[in-house]
Backbone bond lengths (Angstrom), bond angles and torsions (degrees), N, CA, C in turn:
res aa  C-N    CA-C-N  psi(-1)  N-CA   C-N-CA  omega(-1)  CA-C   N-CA-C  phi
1 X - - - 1.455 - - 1.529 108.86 -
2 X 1.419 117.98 141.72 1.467 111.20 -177.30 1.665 108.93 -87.88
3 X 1.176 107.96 146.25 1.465 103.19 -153.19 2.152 88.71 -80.62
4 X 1.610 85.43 154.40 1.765 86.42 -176.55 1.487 123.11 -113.67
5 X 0.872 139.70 155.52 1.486 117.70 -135.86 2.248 76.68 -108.17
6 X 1.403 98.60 153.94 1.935 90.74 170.71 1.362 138.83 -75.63
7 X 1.507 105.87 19.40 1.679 123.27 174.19 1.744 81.22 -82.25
8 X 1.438 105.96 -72.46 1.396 117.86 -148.74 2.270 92.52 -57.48
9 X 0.775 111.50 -40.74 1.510 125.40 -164.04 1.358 90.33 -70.04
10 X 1.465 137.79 -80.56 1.223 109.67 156.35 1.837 142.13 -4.76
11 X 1.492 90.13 -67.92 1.395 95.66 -170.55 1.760 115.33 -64.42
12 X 1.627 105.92 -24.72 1.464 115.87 175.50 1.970 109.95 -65.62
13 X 1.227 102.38 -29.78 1.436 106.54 -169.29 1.294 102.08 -77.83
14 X 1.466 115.23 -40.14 1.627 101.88 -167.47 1.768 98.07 -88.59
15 X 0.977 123.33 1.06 1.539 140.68 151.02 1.538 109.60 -32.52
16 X 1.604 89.58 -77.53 1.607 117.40 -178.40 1.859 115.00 -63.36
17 X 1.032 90.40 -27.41 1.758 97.57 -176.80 1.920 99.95 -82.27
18 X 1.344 104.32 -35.85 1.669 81.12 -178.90 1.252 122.28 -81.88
19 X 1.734 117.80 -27.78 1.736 119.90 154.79 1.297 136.25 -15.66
20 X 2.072 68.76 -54.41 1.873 96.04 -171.46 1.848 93.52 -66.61
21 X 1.325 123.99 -45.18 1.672 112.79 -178.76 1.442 122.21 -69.55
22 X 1.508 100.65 -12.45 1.552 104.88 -174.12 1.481 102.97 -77.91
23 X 1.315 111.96 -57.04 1.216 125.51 -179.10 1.700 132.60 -31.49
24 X 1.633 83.75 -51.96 1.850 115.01 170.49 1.531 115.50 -63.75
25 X 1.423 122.46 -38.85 1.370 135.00 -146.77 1.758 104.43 -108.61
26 X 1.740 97.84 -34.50 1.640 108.71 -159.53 1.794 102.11 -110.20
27 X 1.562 102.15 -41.55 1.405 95.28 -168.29 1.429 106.79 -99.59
28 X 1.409 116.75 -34.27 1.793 118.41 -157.00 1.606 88.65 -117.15
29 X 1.353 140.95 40.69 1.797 111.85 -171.26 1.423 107.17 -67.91
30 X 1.639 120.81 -17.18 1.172 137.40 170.32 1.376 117.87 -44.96
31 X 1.400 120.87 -33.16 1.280 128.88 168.73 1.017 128.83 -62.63
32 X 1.699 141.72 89.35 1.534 134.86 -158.63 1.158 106.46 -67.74
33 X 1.482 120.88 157.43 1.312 142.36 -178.83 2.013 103.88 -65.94
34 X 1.057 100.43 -30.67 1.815 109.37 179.20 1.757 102.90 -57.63
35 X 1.493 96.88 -66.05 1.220 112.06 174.02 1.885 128.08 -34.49
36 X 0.937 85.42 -43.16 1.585 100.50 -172.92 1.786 102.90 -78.22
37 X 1.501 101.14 -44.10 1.921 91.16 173.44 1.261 112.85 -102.22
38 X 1.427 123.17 30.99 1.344 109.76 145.60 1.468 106.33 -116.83
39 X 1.496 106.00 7.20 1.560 89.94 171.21 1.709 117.24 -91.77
40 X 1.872 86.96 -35.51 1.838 98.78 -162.74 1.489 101.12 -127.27
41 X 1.663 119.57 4.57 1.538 104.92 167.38 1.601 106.89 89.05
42 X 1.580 124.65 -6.89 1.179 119.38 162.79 1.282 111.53 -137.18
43 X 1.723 123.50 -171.94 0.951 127.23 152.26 1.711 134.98 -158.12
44 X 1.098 140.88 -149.76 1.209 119.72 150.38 1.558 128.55 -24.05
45 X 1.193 110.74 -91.66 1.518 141.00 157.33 1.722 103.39 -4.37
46 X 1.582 111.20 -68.63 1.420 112.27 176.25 1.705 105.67 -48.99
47 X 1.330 122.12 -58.56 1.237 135.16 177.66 1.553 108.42 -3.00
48 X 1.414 87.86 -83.77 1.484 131.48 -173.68 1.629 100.63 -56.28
49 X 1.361 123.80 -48.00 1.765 129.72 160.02 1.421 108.35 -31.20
50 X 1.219 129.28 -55.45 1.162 128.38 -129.72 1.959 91.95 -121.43
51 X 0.962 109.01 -15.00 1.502 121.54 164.27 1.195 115.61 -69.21
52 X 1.601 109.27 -52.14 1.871 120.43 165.02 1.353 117.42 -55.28
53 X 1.301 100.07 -43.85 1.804 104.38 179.28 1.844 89.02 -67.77
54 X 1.052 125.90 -101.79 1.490 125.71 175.09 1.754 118.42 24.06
55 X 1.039 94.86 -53.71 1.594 126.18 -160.54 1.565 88.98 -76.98
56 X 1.172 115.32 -66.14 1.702 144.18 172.01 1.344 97.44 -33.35
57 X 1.244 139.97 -64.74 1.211 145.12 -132.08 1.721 85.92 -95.50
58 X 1.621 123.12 -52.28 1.558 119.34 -175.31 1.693 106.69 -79.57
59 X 1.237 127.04 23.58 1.252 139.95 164.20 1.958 115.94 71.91
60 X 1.511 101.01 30.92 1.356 117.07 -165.33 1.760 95.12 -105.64
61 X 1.337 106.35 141.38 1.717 114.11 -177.11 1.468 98.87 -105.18
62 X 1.579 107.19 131.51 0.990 110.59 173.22 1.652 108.72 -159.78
63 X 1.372 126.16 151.80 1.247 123.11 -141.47 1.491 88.63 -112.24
64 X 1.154 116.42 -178.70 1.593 127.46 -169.51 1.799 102.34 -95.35
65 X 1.211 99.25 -7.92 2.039 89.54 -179.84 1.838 78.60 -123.71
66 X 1.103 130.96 44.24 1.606 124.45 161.53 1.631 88.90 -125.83
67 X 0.848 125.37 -48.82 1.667 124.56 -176.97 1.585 108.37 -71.23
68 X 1.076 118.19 -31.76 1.230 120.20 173.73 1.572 114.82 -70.00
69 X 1.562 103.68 -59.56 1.874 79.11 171.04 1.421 122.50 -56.51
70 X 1.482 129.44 -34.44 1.421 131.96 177.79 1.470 97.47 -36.43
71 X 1.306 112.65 -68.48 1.532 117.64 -166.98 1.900 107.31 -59.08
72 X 1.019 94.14 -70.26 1.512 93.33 179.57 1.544 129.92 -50.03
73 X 1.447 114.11 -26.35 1.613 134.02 -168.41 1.489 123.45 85.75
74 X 1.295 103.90 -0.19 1.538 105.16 -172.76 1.589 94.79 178.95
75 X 1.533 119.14 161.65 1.401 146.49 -156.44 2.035 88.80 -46.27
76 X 1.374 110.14 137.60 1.778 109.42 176.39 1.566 92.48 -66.13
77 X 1.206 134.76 -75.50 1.254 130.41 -169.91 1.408 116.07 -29.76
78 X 1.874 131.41 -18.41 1.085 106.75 -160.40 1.769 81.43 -107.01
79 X 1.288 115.14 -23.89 1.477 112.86 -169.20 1.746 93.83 -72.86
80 X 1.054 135.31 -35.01 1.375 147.11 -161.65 2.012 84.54 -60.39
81 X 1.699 105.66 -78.02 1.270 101.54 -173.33 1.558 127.47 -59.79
82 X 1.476 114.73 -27.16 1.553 102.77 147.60 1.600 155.57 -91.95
83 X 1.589 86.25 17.35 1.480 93.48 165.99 1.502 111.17 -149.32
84 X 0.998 142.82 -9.14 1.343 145.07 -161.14 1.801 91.87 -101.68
85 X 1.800 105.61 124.58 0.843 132.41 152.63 1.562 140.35 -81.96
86 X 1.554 135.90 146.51 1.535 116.95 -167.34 1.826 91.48 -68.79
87 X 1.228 119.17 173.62 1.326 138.22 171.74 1.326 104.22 -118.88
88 X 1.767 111.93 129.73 1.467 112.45 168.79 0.994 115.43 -49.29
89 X 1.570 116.24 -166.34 1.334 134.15 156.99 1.890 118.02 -78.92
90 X 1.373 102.51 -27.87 1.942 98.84 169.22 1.727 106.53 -63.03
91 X 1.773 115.41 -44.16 1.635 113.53 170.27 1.042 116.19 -34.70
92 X 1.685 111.29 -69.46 1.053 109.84 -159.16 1.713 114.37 -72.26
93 X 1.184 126.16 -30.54 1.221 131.57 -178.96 1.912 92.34 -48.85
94 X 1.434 95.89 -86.14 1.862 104.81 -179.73 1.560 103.98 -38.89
95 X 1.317 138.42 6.35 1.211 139.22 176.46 1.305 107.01 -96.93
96 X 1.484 120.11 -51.56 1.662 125.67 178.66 1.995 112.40 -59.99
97 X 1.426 95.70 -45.64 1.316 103.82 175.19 1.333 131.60 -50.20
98 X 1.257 113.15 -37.07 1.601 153.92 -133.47 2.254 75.69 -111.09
99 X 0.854 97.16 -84.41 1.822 101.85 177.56 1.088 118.96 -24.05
100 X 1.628 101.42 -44.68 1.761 109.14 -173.03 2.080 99.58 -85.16
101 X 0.515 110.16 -28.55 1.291 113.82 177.67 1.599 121.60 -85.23
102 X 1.490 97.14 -29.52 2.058 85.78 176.81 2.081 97.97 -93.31
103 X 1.524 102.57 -7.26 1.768 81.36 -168.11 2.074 99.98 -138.14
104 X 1.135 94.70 64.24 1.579 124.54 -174.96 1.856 108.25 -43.44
């Protein structure tokens, strides 16, 4: 592999990070947020966490429903009511489990 210098390595990641939002927002929104952290330990929501922290870290203020539309594309409450489904009781169970296991 040719080694990549950390402008370009950077620029590939936040590459990969908007896919990763396109993907979530444009191709799969069908995919619940439950789903995703009991499958892989995150989800939207973390997204949007770790964007605030991000933000945090380059000394930029930003609130938890400002990172959230970034991530989502528009207000969580409105993406919440057009795509977020209730979760049984097997979700939520594999949801508690799933918690204890991605954050030890």
């Amino acid at each position: 592999m040719t080694e990549i210098d950390p402008a370009t390595q950077q620029a590939l990641e936040a590459a990969a990070f908007r896919a990763l939002m396109q993907h979530l927002l444009v191709a799969r929104p069908d995919v619940q947020n439950i789903d995703l952290m009991n499958l892989a330990g995150f989800c939207r929501n973390c997204l949007s966490r770790w964007y605030q922290e991000a933000a945090a870290a380059q000394g930029i203020e930003m609130t938890k429903d400002q990172a959230r539309e970034i991530v989502y594309g528009k207000p969580y409450a409105d993406w919440v009511a057009q795509n977020q489904t209730a979760a049984d009781a097997a979700k939520q169970a594999a949801f508690s489990e799933a918690i204890k296991a991605h954050n030890p």
